[in-house]
N, CA, C and O atoms as CSV, one atom per row, in Angstrom:
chain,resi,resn,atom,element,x,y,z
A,1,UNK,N,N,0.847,-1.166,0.000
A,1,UNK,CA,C,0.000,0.000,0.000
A,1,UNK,C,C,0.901,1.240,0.000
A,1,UNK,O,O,1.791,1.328,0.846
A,2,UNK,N,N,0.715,2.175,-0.886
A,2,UNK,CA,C,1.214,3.253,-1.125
A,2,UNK,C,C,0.773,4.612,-0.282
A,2,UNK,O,O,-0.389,4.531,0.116
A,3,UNK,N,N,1.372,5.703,0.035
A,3,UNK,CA,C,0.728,6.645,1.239
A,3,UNK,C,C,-0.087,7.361,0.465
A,3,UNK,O,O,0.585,8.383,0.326
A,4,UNK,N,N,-0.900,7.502,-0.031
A,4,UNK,CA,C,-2.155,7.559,-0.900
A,4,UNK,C,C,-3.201,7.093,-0.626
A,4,UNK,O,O,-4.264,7.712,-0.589
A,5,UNK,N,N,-3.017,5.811,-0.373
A,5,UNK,CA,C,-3.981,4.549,0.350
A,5,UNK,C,C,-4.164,4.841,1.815
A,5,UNK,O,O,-5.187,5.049,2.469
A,6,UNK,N,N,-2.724,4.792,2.196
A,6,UNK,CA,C,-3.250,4.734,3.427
A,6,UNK,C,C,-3.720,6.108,3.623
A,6,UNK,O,O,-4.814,6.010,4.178
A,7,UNK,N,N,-3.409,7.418,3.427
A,7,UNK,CA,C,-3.854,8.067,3.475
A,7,UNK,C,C,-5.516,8.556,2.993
A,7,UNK,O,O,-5.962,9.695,3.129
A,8,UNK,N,N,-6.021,7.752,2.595
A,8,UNK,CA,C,-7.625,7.460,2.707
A,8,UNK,C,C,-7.906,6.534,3.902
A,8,UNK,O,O,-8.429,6.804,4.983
A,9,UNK,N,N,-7.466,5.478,3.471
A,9,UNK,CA,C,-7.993,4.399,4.429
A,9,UNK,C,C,-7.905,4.844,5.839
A,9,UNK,O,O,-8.817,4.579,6.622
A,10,UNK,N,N,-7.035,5.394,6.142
A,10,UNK,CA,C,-6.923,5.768,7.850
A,10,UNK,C,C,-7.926,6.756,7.728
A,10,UNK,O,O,-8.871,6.594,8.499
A,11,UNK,N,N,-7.984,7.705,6.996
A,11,UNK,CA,C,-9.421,8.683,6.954
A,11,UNK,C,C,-10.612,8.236,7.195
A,11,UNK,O,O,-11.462,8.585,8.014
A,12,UNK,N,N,-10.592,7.421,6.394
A,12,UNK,CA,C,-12.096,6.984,6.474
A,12,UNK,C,C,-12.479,5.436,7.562
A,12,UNK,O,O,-13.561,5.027,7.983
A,13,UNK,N,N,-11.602,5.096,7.669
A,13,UNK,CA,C,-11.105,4.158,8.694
A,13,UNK,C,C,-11.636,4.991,10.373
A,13,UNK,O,O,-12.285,4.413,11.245
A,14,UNK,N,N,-11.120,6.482,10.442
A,14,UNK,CA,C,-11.294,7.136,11.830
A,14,UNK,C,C,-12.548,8.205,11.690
A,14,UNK,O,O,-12.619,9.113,12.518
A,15,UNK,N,N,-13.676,8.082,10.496
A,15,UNK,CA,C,-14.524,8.065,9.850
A,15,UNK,C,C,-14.512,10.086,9.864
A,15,UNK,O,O,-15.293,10.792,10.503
A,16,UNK,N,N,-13.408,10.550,8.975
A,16,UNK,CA,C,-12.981,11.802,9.095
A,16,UNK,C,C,-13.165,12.454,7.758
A,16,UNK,O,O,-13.552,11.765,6.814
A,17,UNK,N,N,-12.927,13.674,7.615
A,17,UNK,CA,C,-13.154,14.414,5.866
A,17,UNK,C,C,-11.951,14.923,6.114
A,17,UNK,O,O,-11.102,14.935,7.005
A,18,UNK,N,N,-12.170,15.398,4.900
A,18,UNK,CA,C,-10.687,15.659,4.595
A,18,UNK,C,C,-10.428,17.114,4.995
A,18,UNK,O,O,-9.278,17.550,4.942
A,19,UNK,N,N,-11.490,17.917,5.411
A,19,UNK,CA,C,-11.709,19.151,5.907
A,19,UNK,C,C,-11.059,18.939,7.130
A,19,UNK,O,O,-10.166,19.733,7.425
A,20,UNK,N,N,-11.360,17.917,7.992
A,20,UNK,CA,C,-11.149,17.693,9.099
A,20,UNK,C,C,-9.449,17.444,9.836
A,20,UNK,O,O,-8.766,17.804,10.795
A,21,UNK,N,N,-9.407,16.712,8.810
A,21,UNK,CA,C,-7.706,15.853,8.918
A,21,UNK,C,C,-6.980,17.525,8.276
A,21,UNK,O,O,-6.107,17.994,9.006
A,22,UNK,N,N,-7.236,18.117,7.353
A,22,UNK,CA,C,-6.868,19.454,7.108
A,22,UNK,C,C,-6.673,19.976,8.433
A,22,UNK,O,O,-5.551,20.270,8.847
A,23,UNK,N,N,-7.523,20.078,8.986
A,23,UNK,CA,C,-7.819,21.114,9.786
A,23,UNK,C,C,-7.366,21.085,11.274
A,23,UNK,O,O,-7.301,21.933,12.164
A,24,UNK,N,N,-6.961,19.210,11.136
A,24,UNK,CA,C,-5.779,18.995,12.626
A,24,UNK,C,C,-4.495,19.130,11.785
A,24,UNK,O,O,-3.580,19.138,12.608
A,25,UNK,N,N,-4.070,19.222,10.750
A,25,UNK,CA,C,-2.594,19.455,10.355
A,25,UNK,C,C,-2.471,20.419,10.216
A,25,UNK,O,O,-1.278,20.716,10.147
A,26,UNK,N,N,-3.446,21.607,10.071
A,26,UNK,CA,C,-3.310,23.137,9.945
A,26,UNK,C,C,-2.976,23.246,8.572
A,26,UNK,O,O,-2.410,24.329,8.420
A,27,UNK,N,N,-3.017,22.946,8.050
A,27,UNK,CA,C,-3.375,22.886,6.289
A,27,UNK,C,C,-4.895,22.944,5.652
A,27,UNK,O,O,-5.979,22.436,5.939
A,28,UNK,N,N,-4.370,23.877,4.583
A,28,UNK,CA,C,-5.387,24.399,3.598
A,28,UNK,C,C,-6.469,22.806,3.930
A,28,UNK,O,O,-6.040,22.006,4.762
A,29,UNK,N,N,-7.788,22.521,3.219
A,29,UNK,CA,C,-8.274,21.716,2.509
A,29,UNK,C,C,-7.519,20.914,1.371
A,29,UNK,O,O,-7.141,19.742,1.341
A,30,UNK,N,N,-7.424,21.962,0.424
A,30,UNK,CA,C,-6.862,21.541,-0.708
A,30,UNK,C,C,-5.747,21.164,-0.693
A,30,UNK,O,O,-5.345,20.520,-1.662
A,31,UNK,N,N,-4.879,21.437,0.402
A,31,UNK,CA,C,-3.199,20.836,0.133
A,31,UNK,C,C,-3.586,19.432,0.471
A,31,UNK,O,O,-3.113,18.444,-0.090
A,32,UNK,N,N,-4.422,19.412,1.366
A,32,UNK,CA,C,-4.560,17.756,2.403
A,32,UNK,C,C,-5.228,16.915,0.790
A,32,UNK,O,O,-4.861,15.766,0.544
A,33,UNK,N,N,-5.818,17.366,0.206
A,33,UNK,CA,C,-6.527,16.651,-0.960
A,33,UNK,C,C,-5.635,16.357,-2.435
A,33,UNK,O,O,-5.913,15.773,-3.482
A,34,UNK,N,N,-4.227,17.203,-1.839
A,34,UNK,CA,C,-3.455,16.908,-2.763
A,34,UNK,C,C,-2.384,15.872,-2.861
A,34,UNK,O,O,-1.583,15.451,-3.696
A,35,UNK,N,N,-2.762,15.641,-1.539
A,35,UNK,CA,C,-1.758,14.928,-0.553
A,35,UNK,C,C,-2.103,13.030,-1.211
A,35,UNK,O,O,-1.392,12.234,-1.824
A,36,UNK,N,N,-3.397,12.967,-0.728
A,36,UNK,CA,C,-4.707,12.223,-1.080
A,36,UNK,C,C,-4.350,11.813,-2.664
A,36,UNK,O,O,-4.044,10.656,-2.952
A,37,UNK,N,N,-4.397,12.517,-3.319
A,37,UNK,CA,C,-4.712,12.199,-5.124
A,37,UNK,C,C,-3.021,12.229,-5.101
A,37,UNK,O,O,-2.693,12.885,-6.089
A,38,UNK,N,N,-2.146,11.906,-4.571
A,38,UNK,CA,C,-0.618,12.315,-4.893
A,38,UNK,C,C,-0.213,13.082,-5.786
A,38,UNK,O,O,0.594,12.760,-6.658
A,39,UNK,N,N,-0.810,14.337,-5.638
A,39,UNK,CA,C,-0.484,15.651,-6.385
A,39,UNK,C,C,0.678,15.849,-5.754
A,39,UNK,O,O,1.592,15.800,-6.577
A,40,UNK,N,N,1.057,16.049,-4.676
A,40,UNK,CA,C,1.787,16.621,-3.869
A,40,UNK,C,C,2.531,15.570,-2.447
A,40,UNK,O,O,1.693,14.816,-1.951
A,41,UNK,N,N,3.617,15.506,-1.964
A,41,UNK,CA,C,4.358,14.675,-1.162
A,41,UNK,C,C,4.127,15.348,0.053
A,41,UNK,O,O,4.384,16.546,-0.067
A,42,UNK,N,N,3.761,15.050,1.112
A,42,UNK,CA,C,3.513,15.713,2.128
A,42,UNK,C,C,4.840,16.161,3.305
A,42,UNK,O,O,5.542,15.213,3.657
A,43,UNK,N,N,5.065,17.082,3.697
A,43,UNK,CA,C,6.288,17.152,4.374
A,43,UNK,C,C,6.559,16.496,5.557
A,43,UNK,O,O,5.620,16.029,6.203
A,44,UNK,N,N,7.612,16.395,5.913
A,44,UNK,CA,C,7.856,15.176,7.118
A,44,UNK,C,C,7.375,15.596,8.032
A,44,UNK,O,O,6.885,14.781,8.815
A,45,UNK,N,N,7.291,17.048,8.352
A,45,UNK,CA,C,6.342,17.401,9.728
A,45,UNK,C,C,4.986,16.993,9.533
A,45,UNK,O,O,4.470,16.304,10.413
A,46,UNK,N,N,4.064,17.436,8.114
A,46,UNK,CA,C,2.844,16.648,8.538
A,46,UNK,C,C,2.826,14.867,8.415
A,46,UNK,O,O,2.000,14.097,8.904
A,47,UNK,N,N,3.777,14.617,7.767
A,47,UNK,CA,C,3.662,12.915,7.684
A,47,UNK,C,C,3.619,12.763,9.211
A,47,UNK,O,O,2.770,12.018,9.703
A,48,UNK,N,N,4.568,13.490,10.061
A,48,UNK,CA,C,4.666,13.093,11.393
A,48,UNK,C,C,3.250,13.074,12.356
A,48,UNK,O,O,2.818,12.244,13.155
A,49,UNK,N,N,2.690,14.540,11.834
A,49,UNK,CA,C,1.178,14.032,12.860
A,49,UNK,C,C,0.184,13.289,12.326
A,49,UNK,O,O,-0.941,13.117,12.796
A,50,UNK,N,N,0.712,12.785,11.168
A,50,UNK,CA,C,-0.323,11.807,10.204
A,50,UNK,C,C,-0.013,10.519,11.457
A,50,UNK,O,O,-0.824,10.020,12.237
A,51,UNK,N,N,1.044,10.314,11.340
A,51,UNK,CA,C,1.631,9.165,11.842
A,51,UNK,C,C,0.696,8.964,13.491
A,51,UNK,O,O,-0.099,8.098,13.858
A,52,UNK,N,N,1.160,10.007,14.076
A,52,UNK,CA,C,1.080,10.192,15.477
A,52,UNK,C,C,-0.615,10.271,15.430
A,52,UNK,O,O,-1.119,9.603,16.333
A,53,UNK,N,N,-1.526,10.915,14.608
A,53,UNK,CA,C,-2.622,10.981,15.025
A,53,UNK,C,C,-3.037,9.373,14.899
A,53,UNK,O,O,-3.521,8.722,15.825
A,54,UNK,N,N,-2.765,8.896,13.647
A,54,UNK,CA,C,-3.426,7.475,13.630
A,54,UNK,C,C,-2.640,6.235,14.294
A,54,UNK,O,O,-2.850,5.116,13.828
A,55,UNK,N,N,-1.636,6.415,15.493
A,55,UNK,CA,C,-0.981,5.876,16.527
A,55,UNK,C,C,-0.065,4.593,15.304
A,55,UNK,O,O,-0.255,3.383,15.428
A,56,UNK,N,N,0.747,5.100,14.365
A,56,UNK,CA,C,0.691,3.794,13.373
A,56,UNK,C,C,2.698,4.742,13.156
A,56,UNK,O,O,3.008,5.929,13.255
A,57,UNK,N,N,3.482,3.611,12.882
A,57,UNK,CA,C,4.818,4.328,12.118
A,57,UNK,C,C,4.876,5.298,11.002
A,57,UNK,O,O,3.821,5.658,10.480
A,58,UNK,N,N,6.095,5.785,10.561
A,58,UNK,CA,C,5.808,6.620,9.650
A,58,UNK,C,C,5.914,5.623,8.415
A,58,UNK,O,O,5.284,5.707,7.361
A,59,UNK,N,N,7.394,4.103,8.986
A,59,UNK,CA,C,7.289,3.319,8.144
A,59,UNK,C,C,5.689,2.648,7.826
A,59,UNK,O,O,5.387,3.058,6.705
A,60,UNK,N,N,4.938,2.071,8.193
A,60,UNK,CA,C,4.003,1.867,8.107
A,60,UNK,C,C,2.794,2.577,7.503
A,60,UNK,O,O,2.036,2.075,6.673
A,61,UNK,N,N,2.703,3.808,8.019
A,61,UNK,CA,C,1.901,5.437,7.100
A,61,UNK,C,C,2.428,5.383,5.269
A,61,UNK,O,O,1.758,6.091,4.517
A,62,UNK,N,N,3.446,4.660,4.719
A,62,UNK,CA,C,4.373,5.243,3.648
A,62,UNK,C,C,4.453,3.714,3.046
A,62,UNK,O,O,4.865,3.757,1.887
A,63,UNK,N,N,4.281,2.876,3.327
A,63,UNK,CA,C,4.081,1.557,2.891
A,63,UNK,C,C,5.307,0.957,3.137
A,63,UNK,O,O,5.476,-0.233,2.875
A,64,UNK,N,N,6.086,1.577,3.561
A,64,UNK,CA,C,7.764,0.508,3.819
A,64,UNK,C,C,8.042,-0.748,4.508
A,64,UNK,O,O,9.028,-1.481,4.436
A,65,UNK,N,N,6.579,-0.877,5.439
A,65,UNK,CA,C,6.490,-1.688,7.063
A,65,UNK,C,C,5.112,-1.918,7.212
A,65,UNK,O,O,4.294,-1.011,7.369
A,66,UNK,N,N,4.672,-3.852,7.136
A,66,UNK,CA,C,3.413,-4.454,7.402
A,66,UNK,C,C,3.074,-4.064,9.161
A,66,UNK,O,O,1.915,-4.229,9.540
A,67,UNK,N,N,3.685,-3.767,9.749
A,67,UNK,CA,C,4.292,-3.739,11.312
A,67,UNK,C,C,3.647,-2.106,11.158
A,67,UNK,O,O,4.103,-1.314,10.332
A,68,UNK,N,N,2.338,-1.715,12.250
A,68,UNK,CA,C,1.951,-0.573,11.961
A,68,UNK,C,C,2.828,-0.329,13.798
A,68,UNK,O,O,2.655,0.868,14.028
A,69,UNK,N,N,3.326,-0.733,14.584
A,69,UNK,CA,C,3.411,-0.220,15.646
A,69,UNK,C,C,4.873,0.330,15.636
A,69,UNK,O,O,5.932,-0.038,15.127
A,70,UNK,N,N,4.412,1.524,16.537
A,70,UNK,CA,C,5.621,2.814,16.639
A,70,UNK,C,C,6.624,2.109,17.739
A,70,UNK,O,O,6.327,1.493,18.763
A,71,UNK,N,N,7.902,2.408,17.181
A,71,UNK,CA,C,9.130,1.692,18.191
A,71,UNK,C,C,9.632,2.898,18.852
A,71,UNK,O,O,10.543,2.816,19.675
């Protein structure tokens, strides 16, 4: 799974919009939706509260690691 994927799936998984997940990273709407359609690579600070909000690695958030737990 590519961070595209997961980046839905944990969305809709923690049953969230994308307004929402925007709006805990302090980002536009539209950047978070660009993030989503891989318009755009998200920076390591928000990968980081991506990570941290959905309690999962960053390896794991990014597809590198089946192993979602943070060491």
């Amino acid at each position: 799974m590519d961070l595209t994927d997961s980046l839905k799936r944990f969305r809709k998984d923690f049953n969230l919009t994308q307004k929402a997940v925007a709006n805990s990273l302090g980002v536009q709407e539209n950047a978070y939706q660009r993030y989503e359609y891989g318009k755009v690579i998200p920076s390591v600070l928000v990968m980081t509260k991506l990570a941290d909000a959905y309690n999962v690695s960053l390896d794991y958030l990014v597809g590198r690691s089946d192993n979602p737990q943070r060491i």
